[in-house]
C-alpha positions as CSV (number, residue, x, y, z in Angstrom):
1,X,-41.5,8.4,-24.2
2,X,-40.8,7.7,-20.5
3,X,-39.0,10.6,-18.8
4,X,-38.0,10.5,-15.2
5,X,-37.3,13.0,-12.5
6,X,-34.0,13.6,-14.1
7,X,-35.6,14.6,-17.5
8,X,-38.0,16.7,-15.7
9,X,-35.3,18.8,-14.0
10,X,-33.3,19.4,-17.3
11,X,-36.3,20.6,-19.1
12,X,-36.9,22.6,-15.8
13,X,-33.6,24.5,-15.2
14,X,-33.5,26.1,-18.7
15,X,-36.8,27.9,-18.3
16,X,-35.9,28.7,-14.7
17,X,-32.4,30.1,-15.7
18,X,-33.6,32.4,-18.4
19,X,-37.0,33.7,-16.7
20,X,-35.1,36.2,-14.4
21,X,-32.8,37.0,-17.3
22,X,-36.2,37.9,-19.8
23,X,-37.8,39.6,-16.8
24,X,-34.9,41.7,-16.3
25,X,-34.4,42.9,-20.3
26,X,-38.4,43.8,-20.3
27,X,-37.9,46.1,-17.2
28,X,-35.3,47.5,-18.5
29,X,-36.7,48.4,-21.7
30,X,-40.0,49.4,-20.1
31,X,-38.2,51.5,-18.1
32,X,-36.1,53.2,-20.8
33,X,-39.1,53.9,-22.3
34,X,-41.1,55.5,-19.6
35,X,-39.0,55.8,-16.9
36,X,-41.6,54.7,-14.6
37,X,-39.8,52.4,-11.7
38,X,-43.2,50.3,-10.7
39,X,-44.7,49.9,-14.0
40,X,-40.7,48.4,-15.0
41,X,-41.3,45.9,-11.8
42,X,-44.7,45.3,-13.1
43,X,-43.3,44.6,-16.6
44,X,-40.3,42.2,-15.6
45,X,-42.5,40.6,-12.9
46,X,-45.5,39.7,-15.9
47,X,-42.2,38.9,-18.3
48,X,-41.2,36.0,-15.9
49,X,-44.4,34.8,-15.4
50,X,-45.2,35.1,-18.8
51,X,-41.9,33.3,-20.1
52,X,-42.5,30.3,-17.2
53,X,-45.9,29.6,-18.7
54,X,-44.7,29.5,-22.1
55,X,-41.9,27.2,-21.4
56,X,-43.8,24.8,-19.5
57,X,-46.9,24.5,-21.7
58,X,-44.4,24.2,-24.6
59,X,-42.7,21.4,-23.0
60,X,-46.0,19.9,-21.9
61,X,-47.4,20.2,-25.7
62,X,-44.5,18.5,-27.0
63,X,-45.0,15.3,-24.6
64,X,-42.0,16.0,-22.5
65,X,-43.3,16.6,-19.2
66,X,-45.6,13.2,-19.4
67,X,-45.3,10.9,-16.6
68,X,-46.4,7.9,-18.9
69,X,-45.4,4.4,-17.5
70,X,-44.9,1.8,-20.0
């Protein structure tokens, strides 16, 4: 499958929209559950970077991110 710079930035923009929005929910709950204010930062910030790797090794392990020319 060929996918272009267009493709790229729809597979992209999902996985950029909802990293903030996981990050936020997991410092929130860590928060909630220990009231500590830096280890809820630590927790979002790990949830984002967490949820970005996922998405784009998902994508990459379903052939979607190839730059294949045909």
């Amino acid at each position: 499958m060929r996918s272009g710079l267009s493709t790229h930035i729809l597979l992209a923009t999902p996985a950029t929209a909802l990293s903030p929005l996981v990050a936020v929910i997991a410092g929130v709950l860590s928060w909630a559950a220990d009231g500590s204010v830096p280890r809820a930062v630590l927790c979002g910030g790990g949830a984002l970077v967490a949820w970005m790797a996922l998405s784009v090794s998902l994508c990459s392990a379903l052939g979607l991110l190839d730059r294949s020319v045909r």
